[in-house]
Backbone as JSON Lines, residues from 0, in Angstrom:
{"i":0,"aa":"X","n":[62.45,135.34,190.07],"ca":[62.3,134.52,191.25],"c":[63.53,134.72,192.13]}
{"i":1,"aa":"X","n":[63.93,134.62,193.19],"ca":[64.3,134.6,194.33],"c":[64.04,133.74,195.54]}
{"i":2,"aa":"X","n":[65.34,133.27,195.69],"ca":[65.22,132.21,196.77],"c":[65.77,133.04,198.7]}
{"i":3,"aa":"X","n":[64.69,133.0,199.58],"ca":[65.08,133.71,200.96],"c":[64.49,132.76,201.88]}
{"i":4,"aa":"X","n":[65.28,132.55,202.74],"ca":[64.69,131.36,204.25],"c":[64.36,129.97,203.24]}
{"i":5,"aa":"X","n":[64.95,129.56,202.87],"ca":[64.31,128.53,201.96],"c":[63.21,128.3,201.72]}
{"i":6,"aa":"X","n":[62.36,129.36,200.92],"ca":[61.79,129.73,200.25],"c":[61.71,130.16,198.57]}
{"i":7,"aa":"X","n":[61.17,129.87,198.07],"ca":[61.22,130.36,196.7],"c":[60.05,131.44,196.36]}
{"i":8,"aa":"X","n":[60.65,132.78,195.69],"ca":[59.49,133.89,195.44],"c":[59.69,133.74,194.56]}
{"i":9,"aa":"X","n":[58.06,134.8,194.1],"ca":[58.14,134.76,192.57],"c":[57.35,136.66,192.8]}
{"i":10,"aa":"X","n":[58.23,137.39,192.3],"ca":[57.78,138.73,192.06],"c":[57.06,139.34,190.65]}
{"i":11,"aa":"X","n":[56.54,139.83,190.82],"ca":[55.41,139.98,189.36],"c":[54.06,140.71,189.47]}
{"i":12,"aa":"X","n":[54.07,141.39,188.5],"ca":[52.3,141.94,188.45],"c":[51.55,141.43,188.58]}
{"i":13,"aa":"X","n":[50.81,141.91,189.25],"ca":[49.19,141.01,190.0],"c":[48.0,142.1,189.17]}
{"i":14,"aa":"X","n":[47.39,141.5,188.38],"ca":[46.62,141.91,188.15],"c":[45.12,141.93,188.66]}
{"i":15,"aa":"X","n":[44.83,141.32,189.17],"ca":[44.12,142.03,190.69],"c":[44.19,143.11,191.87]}
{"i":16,"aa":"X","n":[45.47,143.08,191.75],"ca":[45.68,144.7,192.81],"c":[46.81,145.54,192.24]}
{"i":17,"aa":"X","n":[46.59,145.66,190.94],"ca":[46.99,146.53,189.58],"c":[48.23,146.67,190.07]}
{"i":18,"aa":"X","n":[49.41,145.95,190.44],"ca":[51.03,146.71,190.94],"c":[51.67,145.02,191.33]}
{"i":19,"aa":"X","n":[53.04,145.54,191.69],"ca":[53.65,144.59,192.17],"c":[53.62,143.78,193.28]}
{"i":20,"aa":"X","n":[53.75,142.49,192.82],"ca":[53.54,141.78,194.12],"c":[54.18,140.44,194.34]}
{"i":21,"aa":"X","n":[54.05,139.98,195.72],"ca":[55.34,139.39,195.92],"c":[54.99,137.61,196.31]}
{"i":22,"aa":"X","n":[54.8,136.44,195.61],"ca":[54.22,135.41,195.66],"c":[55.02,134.11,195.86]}
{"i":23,"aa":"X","n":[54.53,133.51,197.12],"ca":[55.7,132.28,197.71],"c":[55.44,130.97,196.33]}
{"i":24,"aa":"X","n":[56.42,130.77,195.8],"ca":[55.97,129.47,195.31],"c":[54.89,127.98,195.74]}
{"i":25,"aa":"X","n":[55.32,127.56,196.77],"ca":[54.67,126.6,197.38],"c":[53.12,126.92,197.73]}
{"i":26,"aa":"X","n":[52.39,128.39,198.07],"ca":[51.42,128.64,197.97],"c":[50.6,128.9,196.53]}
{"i":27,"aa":"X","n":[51.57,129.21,195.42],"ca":[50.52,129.14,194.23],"c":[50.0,128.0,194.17]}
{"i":28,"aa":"X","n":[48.37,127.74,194.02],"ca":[48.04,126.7,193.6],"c":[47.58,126.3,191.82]}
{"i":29,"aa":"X","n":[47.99,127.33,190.98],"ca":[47.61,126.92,189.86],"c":[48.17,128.05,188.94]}
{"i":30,"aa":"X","n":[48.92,127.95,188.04],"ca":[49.28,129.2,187.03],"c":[48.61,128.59,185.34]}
{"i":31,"aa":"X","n":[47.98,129.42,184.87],"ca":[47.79,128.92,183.35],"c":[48.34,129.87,182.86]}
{"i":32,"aa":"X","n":[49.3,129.08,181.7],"ca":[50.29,129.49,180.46],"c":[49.55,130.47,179.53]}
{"i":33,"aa":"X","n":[50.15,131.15,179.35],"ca":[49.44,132.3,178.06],"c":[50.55,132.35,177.18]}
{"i":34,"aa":"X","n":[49.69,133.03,175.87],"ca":[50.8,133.01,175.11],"c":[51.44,134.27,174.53]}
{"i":35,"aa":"X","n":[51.27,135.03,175.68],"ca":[51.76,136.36,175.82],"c":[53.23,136.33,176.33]}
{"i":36,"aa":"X","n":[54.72,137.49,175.34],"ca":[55.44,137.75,175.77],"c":[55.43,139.21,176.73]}
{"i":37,"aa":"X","n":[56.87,139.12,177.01],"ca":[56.7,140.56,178.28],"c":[58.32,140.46,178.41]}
{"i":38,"aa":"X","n":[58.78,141.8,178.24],"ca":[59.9,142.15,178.61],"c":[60.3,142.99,179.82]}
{"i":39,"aa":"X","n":[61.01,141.99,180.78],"ca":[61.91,142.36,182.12],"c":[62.05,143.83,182.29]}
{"i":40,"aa":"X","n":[61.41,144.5,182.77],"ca":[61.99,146.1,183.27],"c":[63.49,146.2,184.07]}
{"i":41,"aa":"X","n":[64.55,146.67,183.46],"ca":[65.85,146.67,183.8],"c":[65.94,146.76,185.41]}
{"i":42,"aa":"X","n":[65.25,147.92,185.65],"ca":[65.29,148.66,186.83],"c":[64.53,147.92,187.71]}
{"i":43,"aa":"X","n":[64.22,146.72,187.49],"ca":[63.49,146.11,188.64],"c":[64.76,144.72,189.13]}
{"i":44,"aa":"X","n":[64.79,144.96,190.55],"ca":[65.71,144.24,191.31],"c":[64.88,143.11,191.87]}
{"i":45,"aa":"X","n":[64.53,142.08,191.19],"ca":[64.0,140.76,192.31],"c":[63.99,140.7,193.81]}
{"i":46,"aa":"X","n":[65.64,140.56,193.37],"ca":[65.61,140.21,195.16],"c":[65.16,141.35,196.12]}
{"i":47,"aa":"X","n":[65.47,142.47,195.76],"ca":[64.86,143.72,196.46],"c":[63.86,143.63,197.07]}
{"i":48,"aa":"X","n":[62.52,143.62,195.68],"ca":[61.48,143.77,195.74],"c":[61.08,142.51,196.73]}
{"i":49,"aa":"X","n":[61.88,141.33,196.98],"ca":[61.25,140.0,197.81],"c":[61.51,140.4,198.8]}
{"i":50,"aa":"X","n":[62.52,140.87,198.97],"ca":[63.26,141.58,200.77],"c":[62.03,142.52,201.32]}
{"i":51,"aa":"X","n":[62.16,143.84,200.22],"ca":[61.39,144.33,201.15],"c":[60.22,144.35,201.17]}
{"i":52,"aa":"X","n":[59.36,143.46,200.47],"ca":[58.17,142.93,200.91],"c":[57.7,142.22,202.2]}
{"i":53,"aa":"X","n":[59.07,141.44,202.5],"ca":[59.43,139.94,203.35],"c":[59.76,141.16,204.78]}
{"i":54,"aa":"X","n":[59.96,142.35,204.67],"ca":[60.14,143.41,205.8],"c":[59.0,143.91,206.41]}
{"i":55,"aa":"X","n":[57.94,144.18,205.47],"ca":[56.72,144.92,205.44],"c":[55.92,144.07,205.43]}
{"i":56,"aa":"X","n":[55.54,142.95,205.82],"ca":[54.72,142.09,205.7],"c":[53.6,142.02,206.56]}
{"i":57,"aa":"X","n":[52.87,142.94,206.95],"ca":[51.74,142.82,208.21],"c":[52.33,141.95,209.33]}
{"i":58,"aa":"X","n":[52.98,142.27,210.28],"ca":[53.03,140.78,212.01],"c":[53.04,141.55,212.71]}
{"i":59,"aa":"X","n":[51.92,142.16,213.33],"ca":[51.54,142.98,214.95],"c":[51.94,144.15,214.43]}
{"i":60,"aa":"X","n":[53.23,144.36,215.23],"ca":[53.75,145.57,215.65],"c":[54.7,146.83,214.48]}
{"i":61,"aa":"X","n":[54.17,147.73,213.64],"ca":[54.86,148.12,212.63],"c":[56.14,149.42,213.7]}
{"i":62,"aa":"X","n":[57.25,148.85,212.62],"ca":[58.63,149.4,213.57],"c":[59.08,150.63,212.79]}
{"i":63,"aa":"X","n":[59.53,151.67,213.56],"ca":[60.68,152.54,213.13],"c":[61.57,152.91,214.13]}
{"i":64,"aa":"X","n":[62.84,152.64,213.88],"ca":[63.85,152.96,215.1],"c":[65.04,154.11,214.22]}
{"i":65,"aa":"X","n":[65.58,154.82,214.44],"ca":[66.4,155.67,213.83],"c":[67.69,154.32,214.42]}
{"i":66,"aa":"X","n":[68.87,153.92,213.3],"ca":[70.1,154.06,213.91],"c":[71.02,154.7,213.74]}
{"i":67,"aa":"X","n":[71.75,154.98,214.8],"ca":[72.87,156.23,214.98],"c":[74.02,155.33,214.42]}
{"i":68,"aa":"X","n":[74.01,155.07,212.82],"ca":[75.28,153.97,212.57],"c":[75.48,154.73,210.97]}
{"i":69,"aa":"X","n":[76.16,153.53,210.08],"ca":[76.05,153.48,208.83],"c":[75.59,152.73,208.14]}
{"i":70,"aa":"X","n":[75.45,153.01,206.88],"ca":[74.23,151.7,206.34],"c":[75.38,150.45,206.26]}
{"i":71,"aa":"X","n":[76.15,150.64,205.82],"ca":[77.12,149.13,205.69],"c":[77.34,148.5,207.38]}
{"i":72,"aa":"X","n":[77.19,149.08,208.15],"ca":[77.23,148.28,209.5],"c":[75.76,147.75,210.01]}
{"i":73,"aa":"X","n":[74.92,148.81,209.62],"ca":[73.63,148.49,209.52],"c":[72.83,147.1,208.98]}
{"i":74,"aa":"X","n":[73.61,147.3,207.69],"ca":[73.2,145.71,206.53],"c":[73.96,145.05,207.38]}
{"i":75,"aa":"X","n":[75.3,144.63,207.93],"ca":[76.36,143.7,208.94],"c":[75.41,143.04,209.74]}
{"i":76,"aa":"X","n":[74.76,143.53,210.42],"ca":[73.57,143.52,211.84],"c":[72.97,142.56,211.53]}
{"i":77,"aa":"X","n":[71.58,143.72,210.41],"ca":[70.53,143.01,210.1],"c":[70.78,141.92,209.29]}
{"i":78,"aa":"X","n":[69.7,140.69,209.33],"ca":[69.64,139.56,208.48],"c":[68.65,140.46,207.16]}
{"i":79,"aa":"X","n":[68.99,139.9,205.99],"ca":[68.35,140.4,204.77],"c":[66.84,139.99,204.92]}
{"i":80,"aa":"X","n":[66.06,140.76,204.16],"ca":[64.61,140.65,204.17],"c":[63.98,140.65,206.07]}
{"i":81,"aa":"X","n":[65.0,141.23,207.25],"ca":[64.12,141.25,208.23],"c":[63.64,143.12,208.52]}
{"i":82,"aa":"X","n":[64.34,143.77,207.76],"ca":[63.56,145.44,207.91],"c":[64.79,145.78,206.89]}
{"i":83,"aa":"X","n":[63.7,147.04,206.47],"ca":[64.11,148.04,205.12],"c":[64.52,149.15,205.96]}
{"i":84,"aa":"X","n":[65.85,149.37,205.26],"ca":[66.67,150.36,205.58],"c":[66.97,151.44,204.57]}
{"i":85,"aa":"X","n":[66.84,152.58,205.44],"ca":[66.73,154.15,204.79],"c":[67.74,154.9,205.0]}
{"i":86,"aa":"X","n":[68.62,155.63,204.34],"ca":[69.69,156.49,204.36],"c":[69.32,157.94,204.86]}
{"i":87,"aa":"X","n":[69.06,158.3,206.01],"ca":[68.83,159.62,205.92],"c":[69.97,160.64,206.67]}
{"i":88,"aa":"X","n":[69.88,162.06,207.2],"ca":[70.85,162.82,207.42],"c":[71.15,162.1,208.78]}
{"i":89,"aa":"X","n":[70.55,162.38,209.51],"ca":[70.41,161.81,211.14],"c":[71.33,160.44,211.24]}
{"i":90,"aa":"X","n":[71.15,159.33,210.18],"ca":[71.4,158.12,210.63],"c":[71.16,156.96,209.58]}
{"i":91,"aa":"X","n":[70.66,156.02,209.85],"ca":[69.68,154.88,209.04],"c":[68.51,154.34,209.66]}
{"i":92,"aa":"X","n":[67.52,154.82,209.16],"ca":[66.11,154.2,209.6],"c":[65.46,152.82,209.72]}
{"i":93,"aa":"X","n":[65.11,152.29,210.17],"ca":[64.99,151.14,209.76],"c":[63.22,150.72,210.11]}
{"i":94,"aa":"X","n":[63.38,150.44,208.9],"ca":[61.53,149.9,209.5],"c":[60.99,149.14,209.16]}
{"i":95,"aa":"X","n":[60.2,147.9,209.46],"ca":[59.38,146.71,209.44],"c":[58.68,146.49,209.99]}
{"i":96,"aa":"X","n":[58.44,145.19,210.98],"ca":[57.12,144.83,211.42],"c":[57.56,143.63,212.55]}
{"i":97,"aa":"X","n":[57.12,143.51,213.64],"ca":[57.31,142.49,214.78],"c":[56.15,142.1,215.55]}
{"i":98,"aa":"X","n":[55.69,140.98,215.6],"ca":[54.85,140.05,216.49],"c":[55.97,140.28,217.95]}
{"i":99,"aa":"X","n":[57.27,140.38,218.06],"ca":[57.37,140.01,219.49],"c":[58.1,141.07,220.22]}
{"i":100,"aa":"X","n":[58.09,142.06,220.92],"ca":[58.5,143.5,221.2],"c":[60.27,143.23,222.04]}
{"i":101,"aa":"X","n":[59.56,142.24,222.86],"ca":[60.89,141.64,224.03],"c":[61.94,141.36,223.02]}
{"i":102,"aa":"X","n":[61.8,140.65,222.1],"ca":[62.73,140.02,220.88],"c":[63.72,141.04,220.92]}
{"i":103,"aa":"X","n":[62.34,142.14,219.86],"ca":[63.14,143.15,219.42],"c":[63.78,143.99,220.39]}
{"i":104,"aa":"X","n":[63.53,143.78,221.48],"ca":[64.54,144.86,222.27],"c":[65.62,144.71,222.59]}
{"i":105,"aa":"X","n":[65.6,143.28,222.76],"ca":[67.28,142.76,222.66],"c":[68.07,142.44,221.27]}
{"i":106,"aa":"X","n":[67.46,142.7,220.56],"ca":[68.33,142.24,219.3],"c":[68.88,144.02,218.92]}
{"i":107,"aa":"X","n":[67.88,145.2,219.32],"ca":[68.2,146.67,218.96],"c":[70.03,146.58,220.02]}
{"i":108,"aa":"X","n":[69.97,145.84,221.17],"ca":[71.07,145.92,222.3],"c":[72.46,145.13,221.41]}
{"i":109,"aa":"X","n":[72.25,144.77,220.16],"ca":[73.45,143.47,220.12],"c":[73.34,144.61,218.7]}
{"i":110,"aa":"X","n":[73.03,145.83,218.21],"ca":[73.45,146.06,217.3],"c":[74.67,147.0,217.31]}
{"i":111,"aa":"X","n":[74.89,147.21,218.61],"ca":[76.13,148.04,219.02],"c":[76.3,149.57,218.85]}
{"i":112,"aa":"X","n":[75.08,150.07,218.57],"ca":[74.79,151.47,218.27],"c":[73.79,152.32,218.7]}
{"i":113,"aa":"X","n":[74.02,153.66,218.96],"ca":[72.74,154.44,219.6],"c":[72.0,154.38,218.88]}
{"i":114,"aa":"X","n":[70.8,154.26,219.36],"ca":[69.49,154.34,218.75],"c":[68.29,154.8,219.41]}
{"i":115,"aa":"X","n":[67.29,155.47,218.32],"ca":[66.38,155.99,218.75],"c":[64.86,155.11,218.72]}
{"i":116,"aa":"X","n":[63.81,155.01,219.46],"ca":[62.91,154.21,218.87],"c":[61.53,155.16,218.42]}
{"i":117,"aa":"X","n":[61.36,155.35,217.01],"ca":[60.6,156.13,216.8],"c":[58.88,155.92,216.94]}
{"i":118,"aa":"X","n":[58.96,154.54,216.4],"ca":[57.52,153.34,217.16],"c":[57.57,152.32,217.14]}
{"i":119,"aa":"X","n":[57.01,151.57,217.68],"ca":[55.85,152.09,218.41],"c":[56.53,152.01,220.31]}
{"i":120,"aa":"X","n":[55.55,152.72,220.68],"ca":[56.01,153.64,222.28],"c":[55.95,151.91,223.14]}
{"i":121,"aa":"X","n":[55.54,151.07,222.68],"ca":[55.44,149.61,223.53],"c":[57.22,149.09,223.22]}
{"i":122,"aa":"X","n":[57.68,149.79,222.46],"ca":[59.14,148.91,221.94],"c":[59.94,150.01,223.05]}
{"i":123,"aa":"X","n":[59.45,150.91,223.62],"ca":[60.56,151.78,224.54],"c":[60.06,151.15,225.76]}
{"i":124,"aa":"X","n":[59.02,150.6,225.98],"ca":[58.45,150.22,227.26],"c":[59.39,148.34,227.53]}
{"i":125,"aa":"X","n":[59.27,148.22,226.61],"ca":[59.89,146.7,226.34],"c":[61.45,146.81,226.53]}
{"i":126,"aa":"X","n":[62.03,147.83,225.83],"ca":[63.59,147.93,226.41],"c":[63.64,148.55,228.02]}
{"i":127,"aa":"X","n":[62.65,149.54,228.35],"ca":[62.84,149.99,229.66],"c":[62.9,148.4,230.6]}
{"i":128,"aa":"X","n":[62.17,147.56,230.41],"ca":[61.88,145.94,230.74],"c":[62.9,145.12,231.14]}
{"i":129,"aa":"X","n":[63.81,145.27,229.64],"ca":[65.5,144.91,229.63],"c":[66.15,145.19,230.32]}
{"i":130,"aa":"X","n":[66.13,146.27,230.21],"ca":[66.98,147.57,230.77],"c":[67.21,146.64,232.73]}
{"i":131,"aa":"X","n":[65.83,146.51,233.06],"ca":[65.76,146.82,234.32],"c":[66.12,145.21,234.63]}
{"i":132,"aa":"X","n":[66.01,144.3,233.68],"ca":[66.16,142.96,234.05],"c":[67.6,142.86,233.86]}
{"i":133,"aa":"X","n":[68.52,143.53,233.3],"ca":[69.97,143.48,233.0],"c":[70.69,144.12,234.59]}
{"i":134,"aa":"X","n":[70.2,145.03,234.88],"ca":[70.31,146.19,235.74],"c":[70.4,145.15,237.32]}
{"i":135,"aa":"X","n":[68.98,144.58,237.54],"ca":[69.38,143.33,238.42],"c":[70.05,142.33,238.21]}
{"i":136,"aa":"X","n":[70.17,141.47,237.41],"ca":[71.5,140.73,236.94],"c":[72.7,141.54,237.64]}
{"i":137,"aa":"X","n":[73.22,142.56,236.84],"ca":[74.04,143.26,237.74],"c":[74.26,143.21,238.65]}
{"i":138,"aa":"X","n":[73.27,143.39,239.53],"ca":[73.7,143.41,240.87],"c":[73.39,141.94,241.7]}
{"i":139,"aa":"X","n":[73.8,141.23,241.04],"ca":[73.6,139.74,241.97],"c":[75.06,139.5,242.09]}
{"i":140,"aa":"X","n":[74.79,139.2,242.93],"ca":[76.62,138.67,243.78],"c":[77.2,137.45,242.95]}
């Protein structure tokens, strides 16, 4: 279990969709006790697995932005469990999921680093948006 946003998870095999899966406490409505043991797989990280579930979670808009940073400034930025981050040659990837595009275009501006937006093409249209609403600001006396 794992506690995120004050929330309590509970990570565990679902035997209904044969793999891991990631379950809010307050929504279980019923567990029956068995009297089956089961031993912890070392290699499985709780909190991980709640994060990046809590990243990937279906809301509208699925994200990939390259950042031109490092992952330790990267993790600095982001809040935990809001997108899964990838180490690659280029940069750190980052990818999740957003209901609100405007949000995300200003929060990509406060991460202090070049970046690329790989999708979706509405999140370059949404900073061009910024862009142009900052741009007049500017120029007001």
């Amino acid at each position: 279990m794992a506690l995120h946003w004050n929330n309590w998870y509970l990570a565990g095999y679902c035997h209904l969709r044969e793999g891991v899966r990631v379950f809010r406490l307050d929504r279980i409505k019923e567990a029956i006790p068995e009297e089956v043991n089961f031993t912890r797989p070392n290699e499985v990280n709780v909190l991980r697995v709640v994060l990046e579930s809590l990243a990937l979670a279906p809301l509208g808009w699925t994200i990939e932005v390259l950042l031109e940073t490092t992952l330790v400034r990267a993790q600095e930025v982001l809040p935990a469990g809001s997108a899964v981050l990838e180490q690659r040659v280029e940069g750190i990837v980052m990818y999740g999921q957003s209901d609100d595009l405007d949000w995300l275009a200003r929060q990509l501006l406060t991460f202090q680093c070049p970046f690329v937006i790989r999708q979706p093409a509405e999140l370059r249209e949404a900073l061009a948006l910024v862009a142009a609403e900052a741009a007049a600001m500017a120029r007001r006396p």
